[in-house]
TITIKOL-626514 format. One record per residue: residue number from 0; residue in three letters; x, y negated, z of N, C-alpha, C in turn. Coordinates in pm, whole numbers. Each point is the difference from the previous one (the first is absolute). Layout:
% TITIKOL-626514
TORTOR   num   residu   n.east   n.north     n.up   ca.east   ca.north    ca.up   c.east   c.north     c.up
TORTOR   NUM      ALA        X         Y        Z         X          Y        Z        X         Y        Z
...
END
This chain:
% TITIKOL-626514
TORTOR   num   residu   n.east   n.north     n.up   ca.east   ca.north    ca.up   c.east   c.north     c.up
TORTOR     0      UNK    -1765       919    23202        89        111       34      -42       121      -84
TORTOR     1      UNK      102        85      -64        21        106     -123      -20        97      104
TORTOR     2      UNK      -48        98      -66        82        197       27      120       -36        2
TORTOR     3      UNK       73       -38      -50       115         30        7       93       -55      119
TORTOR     4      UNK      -30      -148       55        23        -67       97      -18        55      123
TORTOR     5      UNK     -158        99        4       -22         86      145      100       108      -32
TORTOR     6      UNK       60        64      -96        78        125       34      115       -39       43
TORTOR     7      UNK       72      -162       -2       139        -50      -20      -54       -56      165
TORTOR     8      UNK      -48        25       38       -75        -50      189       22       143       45
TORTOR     9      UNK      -51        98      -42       -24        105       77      156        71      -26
TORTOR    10      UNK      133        -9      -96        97         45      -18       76      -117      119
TORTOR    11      UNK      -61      -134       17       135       -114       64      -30        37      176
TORTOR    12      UNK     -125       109       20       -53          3      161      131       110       58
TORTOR    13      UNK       35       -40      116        74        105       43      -93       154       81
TORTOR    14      UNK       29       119       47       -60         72      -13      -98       -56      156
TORTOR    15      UNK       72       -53       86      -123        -53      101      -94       -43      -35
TORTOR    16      UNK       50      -139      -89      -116        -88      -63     -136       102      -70
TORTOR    17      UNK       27        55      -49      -101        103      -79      -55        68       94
TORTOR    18      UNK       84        62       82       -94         75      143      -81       -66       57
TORTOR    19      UNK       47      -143       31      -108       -103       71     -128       -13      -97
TORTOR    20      UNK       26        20     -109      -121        -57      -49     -100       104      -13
TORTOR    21      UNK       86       146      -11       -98        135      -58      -82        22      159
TORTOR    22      UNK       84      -101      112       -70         21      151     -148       -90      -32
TORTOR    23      UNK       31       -94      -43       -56       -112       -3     -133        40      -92
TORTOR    24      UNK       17        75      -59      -109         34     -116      -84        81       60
TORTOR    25      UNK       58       122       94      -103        109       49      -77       -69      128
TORTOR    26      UNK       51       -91       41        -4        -71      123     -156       -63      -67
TORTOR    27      UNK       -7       -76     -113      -117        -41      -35     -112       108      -67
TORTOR    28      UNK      119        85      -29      -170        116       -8       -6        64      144
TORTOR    29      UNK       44        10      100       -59         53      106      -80       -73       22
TORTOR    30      UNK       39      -151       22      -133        -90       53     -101       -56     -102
TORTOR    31      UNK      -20        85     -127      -125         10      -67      -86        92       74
TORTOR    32      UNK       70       106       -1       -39        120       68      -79        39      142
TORTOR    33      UNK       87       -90       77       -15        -27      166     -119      -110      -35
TORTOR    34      UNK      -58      -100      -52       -85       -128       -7     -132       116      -86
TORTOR    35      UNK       19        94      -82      -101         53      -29      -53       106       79
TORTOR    36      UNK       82        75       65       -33         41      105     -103       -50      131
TORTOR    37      UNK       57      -115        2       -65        -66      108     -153       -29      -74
TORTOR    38      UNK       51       -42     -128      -189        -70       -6      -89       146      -15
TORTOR    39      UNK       47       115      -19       -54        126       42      -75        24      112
TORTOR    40      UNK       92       -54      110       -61         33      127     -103      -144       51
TORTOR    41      UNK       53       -94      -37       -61       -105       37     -206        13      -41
TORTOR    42      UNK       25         4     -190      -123         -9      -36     -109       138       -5
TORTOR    43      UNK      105       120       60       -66        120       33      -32        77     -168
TORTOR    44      UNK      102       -38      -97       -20          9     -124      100        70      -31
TORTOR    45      UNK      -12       116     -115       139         87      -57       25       -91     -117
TORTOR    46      UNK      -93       -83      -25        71        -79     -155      -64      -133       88
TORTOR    47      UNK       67       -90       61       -38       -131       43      -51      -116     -121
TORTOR    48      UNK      109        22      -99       -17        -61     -154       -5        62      -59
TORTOR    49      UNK     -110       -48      -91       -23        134     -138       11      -136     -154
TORTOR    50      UNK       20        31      -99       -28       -103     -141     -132        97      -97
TORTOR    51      UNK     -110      -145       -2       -89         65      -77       52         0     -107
TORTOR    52      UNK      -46       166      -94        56         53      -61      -76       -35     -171
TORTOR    53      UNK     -139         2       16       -78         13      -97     -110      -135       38
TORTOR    54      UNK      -70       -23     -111      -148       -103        6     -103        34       49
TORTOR    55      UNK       36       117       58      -160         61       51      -68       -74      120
TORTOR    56      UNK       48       -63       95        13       -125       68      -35      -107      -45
TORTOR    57      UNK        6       -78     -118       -17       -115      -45     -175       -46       17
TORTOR    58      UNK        1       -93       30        37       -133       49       54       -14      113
TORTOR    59      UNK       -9        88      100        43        -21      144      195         7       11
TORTOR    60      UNK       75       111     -101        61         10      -26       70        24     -130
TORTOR    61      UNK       86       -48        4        87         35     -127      122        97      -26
TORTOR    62      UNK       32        34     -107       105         58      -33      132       -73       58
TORTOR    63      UNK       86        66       77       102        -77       50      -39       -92      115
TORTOR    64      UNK      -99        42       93         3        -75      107       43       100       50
TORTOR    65      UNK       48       -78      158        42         84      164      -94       -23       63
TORTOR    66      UNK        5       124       43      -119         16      133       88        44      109
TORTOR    67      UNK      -28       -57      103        27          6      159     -116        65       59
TORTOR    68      UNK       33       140       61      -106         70       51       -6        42      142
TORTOR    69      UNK      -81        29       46         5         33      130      -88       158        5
TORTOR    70      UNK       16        61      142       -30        151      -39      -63        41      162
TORTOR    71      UNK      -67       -57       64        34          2      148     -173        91       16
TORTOR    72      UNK       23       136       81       -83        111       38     -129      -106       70
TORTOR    73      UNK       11       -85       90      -113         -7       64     -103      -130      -78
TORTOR    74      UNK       59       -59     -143       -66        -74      -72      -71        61      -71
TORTOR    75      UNK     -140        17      -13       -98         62      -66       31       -48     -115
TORTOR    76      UNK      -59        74     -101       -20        -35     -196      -77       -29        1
TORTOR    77      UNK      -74      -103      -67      -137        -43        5       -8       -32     -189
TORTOR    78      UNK     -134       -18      -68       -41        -27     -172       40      -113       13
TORTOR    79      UNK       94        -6     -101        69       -108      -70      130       -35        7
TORTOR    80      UNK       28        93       92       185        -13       48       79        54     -134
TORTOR    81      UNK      118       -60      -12        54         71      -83      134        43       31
TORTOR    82      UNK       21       181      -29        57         51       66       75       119      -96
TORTOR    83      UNK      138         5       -1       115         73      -72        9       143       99
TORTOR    84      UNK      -72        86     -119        37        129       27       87        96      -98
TORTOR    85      UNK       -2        71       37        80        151      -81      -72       106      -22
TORTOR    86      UNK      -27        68     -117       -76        131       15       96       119      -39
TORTOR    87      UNK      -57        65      103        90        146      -91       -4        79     -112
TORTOR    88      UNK      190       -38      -44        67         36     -148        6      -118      -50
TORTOR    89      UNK      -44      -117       35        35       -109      -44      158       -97       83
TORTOR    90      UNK      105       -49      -39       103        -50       24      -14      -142       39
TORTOR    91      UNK      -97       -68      -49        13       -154        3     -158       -43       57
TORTOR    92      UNK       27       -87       82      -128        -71       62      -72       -31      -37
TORTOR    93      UNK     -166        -5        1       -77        -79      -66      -46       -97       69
TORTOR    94      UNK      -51      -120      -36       -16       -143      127     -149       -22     -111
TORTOR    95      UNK     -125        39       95      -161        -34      -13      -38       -54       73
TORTOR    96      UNK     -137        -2      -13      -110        -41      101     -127        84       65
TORTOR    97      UNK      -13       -15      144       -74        139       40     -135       -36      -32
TORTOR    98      UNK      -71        94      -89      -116         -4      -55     -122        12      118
TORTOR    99      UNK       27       142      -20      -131         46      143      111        92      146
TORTOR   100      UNK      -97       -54       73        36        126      103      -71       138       57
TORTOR   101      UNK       19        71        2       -75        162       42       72        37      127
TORTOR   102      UNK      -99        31      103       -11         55      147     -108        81        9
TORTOR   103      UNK       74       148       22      -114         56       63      -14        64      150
TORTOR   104      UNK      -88        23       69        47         45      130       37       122        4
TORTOR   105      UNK      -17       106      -58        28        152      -38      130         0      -62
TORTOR   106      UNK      102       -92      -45       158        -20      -18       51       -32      108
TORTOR   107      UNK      -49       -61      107        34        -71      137       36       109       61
TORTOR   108      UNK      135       -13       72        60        114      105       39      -160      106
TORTOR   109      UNK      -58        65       73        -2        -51      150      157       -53       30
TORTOR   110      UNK       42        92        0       195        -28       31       62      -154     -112
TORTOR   111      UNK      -70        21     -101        64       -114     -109      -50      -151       24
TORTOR   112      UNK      107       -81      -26       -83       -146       25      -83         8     -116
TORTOR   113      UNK      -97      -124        2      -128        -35      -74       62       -18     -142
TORTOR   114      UNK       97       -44      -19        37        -55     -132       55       137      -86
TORTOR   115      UNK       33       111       54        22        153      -38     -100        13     -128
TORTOR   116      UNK      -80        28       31      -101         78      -28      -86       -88     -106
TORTOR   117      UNK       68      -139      -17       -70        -80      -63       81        38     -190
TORTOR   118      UNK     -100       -21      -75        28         -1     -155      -29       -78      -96
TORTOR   119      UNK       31       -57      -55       -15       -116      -68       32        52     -183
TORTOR   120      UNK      -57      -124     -105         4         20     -115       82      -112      -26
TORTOR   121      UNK       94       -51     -103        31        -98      -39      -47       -27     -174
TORTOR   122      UNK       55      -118      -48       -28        -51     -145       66      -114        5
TORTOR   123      UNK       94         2     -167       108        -61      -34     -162      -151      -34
TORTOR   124      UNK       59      -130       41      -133       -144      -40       26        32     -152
TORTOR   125      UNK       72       -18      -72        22         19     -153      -68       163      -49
TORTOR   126      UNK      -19        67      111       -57        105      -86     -129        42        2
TORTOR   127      UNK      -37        98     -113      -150          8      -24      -50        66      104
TORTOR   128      UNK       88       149       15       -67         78      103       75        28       98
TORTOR   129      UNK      -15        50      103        71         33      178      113        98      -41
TORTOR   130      UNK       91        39       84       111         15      -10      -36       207       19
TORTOR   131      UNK      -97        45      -21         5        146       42       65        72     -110
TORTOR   132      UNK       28       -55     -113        57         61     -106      122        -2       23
TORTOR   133      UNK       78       -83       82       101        -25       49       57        96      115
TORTOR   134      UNK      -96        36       92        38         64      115       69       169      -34
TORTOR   135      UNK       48        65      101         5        118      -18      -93        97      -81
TORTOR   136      UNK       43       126      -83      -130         59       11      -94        91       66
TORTOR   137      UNK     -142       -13       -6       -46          7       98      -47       -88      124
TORTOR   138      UNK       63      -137        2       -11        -92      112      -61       -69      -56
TORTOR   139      UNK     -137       -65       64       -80        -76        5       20      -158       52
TORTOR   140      UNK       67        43      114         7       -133       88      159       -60       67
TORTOR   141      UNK       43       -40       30       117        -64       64      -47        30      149
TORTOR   142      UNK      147        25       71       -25          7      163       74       -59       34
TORTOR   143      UNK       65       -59      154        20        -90       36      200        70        8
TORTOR   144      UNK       29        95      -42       154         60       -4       25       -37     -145
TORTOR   145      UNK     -100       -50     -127        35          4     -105      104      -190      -25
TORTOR   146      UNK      -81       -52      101        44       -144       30      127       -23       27
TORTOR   147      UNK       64       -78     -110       146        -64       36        6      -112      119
TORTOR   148      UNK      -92       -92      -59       -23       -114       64     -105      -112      -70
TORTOR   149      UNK      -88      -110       51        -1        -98      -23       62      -107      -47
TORTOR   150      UNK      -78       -57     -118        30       -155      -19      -16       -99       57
TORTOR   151      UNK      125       -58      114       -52        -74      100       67      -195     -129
TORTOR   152      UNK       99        30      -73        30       -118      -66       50        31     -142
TORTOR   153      UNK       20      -106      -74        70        -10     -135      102      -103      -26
TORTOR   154      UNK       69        51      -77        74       -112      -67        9        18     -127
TORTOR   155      UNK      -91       -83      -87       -20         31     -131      205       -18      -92
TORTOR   156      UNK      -91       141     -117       188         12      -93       62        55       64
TORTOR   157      UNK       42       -15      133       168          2       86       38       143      -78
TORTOR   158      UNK      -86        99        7        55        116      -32      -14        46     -154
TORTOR   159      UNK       27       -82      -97        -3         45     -126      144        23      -42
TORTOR   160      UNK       91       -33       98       126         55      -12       63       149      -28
TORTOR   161      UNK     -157        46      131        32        154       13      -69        75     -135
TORTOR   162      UNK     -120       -57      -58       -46         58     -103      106       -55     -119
TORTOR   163      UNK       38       -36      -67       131        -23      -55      118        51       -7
TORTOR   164      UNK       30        71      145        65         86       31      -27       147      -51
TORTOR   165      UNK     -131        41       31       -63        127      -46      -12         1     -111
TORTOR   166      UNK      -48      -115      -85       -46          2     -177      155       -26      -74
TORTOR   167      UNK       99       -30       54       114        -50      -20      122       113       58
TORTOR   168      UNK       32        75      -16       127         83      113       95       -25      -22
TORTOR   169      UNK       37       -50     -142       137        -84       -8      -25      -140       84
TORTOR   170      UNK     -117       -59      -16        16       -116      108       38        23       81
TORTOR   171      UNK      -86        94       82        85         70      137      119       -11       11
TORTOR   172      UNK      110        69      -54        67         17       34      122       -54      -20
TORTOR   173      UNK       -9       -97     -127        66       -153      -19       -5      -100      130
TORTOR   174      UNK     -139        15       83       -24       -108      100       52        74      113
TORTOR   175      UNK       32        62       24        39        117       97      121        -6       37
TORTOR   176      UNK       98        27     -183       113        -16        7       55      -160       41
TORTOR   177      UNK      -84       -89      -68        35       -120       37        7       -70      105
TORTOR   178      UNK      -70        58       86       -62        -28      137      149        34       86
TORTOR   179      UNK       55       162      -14        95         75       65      151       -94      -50
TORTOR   180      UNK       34       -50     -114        42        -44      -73       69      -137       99
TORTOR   181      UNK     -100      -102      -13       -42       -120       87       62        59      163
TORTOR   182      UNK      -69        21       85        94         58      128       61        30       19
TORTOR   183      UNK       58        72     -130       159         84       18       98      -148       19
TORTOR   184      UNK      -29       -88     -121        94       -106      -61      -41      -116       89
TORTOR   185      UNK     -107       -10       57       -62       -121      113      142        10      111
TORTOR   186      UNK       77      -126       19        72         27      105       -1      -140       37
TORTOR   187      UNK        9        24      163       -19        -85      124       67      -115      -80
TORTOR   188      UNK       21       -95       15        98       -143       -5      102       -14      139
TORTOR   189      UNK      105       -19      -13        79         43      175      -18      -171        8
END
């Protein structure tokens, strides 16, 4: 099937037919929307899925894996977890491993749970040195608000789509269009 064949579909639809489908289209991005939502609340995570972005991970991870994370207040961080944060002025997640941890009792406020007050260092396995060059400036350590979430699974690749997407924006938006394209012209069989 041509370009030209989908425009001679979308001229033969009567104006319902086309309404049904432009229903039909938002209908599946709400319930992208509504299903990501949920794994929000479910895994206690603002980014439930994240795609590793870079090798700094490697061996444990790769470029273009998915991570499934979890984010839940009363699970302590413990050395060796590896855990997707954000620092401030930075836009995009970083997914490490927690190096050391720092507690002191003179940061401890009584009112805060235990895990508050706790600070941690991370380091990319592929890299030479710990991630403080990375952090804010001025910040030494990671706290437990800097945390997106945990790596609770993977699925190696799945997400090299999305980096493709980013290194690619005409990909984008060829696959985008094609995608919108496809649903418009997808019709039921009576």
């Amino acid at each position: 099937m041509d370009i030209s064949s989908w425009f001679d579909d979308v001229r033969r639809m009567n104006k319902r037919q086309l309404y049904y489908q432009i229903l039909n289209f938002g209908m599946i991005i709400s319930s992208a929307l509504m299903i990501w939502k949920g794994l929000m609340v479910v895994t206690g995570s603002e980014s439930p899925i994240v795609v590793v972005l870079s090798g700094s991970m490697e061996p444990a991870f790769y470029r273009g894996d998915l991570l499934f994370l979890t984010n839940y207040e009363a699970d302590p961080i413990h050395v060796g977890d590896i855990v997707v944060f954000k620092v401030e002025g930075r836009d995009i997640p970083i997914v490490h491993r927690v190096l050391k941890l720092h507690e002191r009792d003179s940061d401890r406020n009584e009112s805060e749970p235990p895990q508050q007050h706790l600070k941690f260092l991370t380091k990319g396995d592929n890299n030479q040195v710990d991630d403080r060059g990375l952090y804010a400036k001025g910040q030494m350590w990671l706290r437990r608000k800097d945390v997106v979430g945990r790596a609770r699974g993977y699925l190696p690749y799945v997400g090299i789509v999305t980096i493709l997407m980013n290194d690619y924006p005409k990909f984008k938006y060829l696959l985008l269009a094609s995608l919108g394209i496809f649903v418009l012209l997808n019709r039921e069989a009576n």
